[in-house]
C-alpha positions in Angstrom: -106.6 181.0 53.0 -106.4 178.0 50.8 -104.4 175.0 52.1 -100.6 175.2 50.9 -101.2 178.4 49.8 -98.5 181.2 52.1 -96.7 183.8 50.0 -93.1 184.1 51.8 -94.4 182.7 54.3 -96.7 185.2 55.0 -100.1 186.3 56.5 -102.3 187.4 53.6 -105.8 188.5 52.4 -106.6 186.4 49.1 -109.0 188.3 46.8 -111.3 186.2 43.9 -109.8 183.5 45.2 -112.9 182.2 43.6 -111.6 182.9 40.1 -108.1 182.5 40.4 -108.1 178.9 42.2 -109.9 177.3 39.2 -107.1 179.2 36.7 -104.2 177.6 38.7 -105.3 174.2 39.1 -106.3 174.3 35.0 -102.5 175.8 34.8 -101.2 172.8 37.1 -100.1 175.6 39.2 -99.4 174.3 42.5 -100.5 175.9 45.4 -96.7 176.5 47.3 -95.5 178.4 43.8 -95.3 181.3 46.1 -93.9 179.6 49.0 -90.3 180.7 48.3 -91.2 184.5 47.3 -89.5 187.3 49.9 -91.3 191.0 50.2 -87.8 192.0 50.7 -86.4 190.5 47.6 -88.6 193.4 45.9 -86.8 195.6 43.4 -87.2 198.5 40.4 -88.8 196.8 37.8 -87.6 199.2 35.5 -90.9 200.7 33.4 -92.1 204.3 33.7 -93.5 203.6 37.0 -90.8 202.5 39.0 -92.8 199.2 40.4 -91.6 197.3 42.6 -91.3 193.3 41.6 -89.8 189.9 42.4 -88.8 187.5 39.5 -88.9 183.8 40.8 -88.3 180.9 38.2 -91.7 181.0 36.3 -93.5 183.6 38.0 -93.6 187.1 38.8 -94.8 188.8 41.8 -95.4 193.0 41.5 -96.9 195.3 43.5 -100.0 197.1 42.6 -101.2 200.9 42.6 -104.3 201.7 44.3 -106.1 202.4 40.8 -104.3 199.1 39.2 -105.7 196.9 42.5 -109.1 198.5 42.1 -109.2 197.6 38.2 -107.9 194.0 38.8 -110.5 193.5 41.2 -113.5 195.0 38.7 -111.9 192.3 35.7 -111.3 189.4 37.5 -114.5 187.7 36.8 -114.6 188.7 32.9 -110.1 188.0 32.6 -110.8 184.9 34.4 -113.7 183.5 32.1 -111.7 184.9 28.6 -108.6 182.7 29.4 -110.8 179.9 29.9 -112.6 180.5 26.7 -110.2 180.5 23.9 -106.7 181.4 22.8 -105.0 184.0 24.7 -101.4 186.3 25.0 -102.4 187.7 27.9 -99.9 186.8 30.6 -101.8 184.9 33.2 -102.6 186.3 36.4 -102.7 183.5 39.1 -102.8 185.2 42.5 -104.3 189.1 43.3 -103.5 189.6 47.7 -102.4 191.9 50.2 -100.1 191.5 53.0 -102.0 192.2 56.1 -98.5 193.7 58.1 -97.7 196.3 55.5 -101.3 197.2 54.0 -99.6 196.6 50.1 -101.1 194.8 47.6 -99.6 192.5 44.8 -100.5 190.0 42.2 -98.5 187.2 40.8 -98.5 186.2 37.5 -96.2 183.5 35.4 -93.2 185.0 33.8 -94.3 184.4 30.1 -90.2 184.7 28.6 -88.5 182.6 31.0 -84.9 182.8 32.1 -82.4 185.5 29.6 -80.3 185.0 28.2 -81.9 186.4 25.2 -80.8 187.3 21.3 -83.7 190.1 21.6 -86.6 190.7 24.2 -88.4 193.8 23.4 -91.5 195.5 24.9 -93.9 196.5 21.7 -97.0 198.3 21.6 -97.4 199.5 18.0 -96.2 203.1 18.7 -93.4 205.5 19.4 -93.0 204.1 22.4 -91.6 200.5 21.2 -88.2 199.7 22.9 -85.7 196.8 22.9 -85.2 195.7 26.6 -81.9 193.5 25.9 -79.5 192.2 23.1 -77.5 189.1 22.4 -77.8 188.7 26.4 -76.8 192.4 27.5 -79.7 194.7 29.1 -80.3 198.7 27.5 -80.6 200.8 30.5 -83.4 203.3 29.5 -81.8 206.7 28.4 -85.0 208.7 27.7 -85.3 212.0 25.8 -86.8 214.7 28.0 -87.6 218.2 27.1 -86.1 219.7 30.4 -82.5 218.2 29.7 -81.1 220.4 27.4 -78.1 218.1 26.6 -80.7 216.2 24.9 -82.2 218.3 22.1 -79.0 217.5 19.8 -78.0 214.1 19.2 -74.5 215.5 18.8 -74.8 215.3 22.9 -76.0 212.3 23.6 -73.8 209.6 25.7 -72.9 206.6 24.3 -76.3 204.8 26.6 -78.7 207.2 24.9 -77.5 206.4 21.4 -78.1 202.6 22.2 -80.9 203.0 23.2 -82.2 205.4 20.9 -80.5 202.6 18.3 -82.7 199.5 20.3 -85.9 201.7 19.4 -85.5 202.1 16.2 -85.5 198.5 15.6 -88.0 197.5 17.6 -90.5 200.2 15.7 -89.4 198.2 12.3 -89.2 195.0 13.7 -91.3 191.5 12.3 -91.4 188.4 14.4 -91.2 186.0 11.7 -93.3 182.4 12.8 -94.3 179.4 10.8 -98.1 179.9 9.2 -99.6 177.6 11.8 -98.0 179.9 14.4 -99.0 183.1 12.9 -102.4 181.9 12.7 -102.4 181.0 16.4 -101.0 184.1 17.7 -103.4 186.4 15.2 -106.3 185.1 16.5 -105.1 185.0 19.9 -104.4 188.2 19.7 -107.5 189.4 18.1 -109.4 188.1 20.8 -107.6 190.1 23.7 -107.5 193.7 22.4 -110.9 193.0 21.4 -111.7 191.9 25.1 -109.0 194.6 26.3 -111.3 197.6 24.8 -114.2 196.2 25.9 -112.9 196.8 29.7 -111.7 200.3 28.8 -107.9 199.2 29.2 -105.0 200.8 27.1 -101.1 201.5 27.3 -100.5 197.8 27.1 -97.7 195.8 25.7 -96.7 192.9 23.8 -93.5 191.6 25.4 -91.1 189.5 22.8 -88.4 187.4 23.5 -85.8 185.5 21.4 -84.1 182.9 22.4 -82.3 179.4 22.1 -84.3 176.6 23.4 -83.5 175.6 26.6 -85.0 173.1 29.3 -87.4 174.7 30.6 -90.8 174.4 32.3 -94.3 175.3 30.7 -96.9 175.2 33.6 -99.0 178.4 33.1 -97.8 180.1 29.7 -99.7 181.5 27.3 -101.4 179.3 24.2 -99.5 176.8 22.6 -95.9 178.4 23.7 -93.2 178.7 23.5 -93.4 178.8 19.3 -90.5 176.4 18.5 -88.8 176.6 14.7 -86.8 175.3 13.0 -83.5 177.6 11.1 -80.2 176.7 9.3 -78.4 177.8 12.5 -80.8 175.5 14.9 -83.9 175.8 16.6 -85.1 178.8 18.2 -87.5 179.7 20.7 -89.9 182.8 20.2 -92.1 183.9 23.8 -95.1 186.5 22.7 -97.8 188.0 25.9 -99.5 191.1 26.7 -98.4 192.5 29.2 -99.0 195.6 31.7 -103.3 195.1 30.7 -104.3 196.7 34.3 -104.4 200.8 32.7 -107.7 202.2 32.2 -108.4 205.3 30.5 -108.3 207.9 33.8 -108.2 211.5 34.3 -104.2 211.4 34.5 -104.5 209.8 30.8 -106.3 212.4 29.4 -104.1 215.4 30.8 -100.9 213.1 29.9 -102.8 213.1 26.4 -103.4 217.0 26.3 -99.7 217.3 27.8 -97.9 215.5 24.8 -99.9 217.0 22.2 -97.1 217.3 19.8 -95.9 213.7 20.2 -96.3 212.1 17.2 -98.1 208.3 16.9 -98.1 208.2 21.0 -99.2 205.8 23.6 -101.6 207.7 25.5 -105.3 207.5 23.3 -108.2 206.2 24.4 -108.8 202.3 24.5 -110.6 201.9 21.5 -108.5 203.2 19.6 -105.4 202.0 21.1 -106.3 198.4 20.1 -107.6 198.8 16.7 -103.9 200.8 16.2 -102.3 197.1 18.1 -104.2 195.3 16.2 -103.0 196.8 12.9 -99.7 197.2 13.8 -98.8 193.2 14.9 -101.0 192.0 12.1 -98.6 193.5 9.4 -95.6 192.9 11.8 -96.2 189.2 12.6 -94.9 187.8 9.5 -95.1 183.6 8.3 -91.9 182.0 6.9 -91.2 178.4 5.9 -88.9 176.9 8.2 -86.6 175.4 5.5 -85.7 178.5 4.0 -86.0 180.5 7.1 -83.0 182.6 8.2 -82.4 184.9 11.0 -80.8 188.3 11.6 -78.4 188.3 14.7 -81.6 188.8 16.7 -83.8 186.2 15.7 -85.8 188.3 13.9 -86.6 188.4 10.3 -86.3 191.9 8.1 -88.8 191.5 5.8 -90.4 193.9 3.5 -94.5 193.7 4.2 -96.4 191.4 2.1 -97.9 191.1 -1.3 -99.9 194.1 -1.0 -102.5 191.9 -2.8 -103.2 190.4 0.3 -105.1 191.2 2.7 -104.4 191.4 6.2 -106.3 189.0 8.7 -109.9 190.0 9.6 -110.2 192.0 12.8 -113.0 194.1 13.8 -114.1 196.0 17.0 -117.0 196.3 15.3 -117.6 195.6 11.7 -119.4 198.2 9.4 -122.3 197.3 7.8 -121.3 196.8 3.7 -122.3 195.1 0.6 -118.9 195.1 -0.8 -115.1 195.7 0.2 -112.2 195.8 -1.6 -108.7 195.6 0.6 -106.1 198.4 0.3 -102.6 197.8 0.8 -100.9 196.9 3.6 -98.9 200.2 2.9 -101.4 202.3 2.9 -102.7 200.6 6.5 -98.9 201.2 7.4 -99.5 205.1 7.5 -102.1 205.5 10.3 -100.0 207.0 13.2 -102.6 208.6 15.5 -106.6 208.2 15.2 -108.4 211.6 15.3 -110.6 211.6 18.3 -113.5 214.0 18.8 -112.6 216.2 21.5 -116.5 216.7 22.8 -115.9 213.2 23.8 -112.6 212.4 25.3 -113.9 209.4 26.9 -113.8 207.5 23.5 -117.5 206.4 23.1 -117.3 208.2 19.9 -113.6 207.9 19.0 -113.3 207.2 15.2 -110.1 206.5 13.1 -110.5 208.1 10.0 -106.9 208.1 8.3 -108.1 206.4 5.3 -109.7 207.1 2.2 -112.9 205.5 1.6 -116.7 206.6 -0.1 -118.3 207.5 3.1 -116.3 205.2 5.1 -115.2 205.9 9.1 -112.7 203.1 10.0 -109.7 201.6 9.5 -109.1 198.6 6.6 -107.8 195.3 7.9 -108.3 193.4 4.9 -112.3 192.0 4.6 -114.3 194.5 6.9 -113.7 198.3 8.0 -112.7 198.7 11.8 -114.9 201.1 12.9 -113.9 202.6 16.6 -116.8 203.7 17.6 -119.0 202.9 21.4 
């Protein structure tokens, strides 16, 4: 075990401690960041799940699955060497161990938002399943919709929680994070860069995690690229987090009958990888959004409503893999805006030869974003 290094005072078994040394001491993470973590301070950590997680002041520890340990394990050398590389979202996994008295297995990685309050922190991933997490400081207890609960087929029946948050989803599915154009920049290529790297390792059901909030005093050792983004409004400054989070899913069995099961769900979160993040990808480079911080104002959120852009435009390049073509001339970003699910051929379920086809084109298999055709295709 490395010197210092004792989560909760602990006896552990470290794993790549090859890899994630070198990303702490680049982060100025120090080694006793754990020191103060309980296993018994361990608690819901409220997704579909029901993991179990610890939230210090800048870092996070959660407990893994078996299949979530087993994938961290298989990326650690490639996630390790692609936040090294370049610009990332991806919230920054420091330390992957397992407590040698109970057998379970965690990872600790820095909390990317900080402490709440918070105007808005949502949990986005470009679908139906988009959801605001808390408002102006108060949490939204999930109220979900399930086919088996009866009192839940009219709206007429639903409690006052459900209607909230049914109400905090359909904002977040409208939402744009409004940024200044050096920002925007930063975060679209950042974020180009990880789905692409994302799909490469067969990983979907990811999310961006957004937080609004005033700016505060605090500390910056380990968050993502350049954050958090500070601007400038009439009403004062405001601080905007943005990571991916919840990277660890690959494309199993389970997805696939999950898939199969909701088969009448429209624009849903379980598809295959590649075609999960060309449909991110899309999504937050039409929802990401530049404005000038003089005449910048905010909703009661933080946010910005803004109607999509010039529709001249195009939208940032982005490409999987780029088709092959003399010329190309950019749709509009409302047409883009209509993709809800890519068709995948159901011979091959395991994506190699998933294509999104949802627009119009001579000949053309892909999606437009703006100087290339996404093709989705292995």
């Amino acid at each position: 075990m490395a010197q210092g290094l004792c989560p909760g005072g602990r006896e552990v078994e470290l794993f790549n401690e090859y890899y994630f040394r070198p990303l702490r001491e680049r982060a100025g993470v120090p080694e006793d960041f754990l020191n103060s973590w309980s296993i018994d301070g361990l608690s819901a950590g409220g997704g579909k799940g029901g993991t179990l997680m610890a939230r210090l002041d800048n870092f996070i520890v959660k407990e893994l699955s078996k299949g979530d340990h087993q994938t961290l394990l298989q990326i650690t050398e490639s996630f390790s060497e692609h936040l090294r590389s370049g610009k990332s979202l991806l919230s920054p996994i420091f330390l992957h161990f397992r407590d040698k008295a109970t057998k379970r297995t965690f990872f600790a990685m820095r909390n990317c938002v900080g402490q709440g309050p918070f105007k808005a922190l949502y949990d986005l991933k470009g679908c139906a399943d988009d959801k605001m997490l808390e408002k102006d400081g108060e949490p939204i207890p999930a109220v979900h919709k399930r086919i088996w609960n009866v009192a839940m087929w009219s709206s007429c029946c639903w409690s006052s929680a459900r209607r909230r948050y049914h109400r905090g989803k359909v904002e977040a599915r409208k939402v744009q994070l409004s940024v200044t154009s050096t920002q925007k920049d930063s975060v679209l290529e950042a974020l180009r860069r990880d789905v692409s790297y994302l799909a490469g390792q067969r990983l979907m059901d990811y999310s961006l995690l957004v937080a609004i909030k005033d700016v505060k005093e605090e500390g910056t050792i380990g968050l993502p690229s350049g954050q958090p983004f500070i601007r400038q409004t009439k009403d004062g400054p405001v601080a905007v987090h943005i990571a991916i989070i919840d990277f660890l899913q690959r494309w199993t069995m389970g997805k696939r009958v999950a898939r199969a099961i909701k088969v009448f769900e429209k624009n849903k979160a379980t598809i295959p990888p590649r075609a999960y993040a060309a449909r991110f990808a899309v999504h937050f480079t039409q929802q990401v959004v530049a404005v000038e911080e003089e005449v910048a104002t905010l909703n009661a959120n933080g946010l910005m409503a803004l109607s999509p852009k010039d529709p001249e435009e195009p939208l940032p390049d982005f490409h999987l893999e780029k088709a092959e073509e003399p010329t190309f001339h950019p749709v509009p970003v409302e047409s883009v805006a209509r993709i809800e699910e890519p068709r995948v051929d159901s011979l091959r379920e395991d994506n190699k030869s998933a294509e999104i086809n949802n627009i119009e084109g001579p000949e053309r298999k892909g999606v437009c974003c703006g100087s290339g055709w996404l093709r989705v295709c292995g």
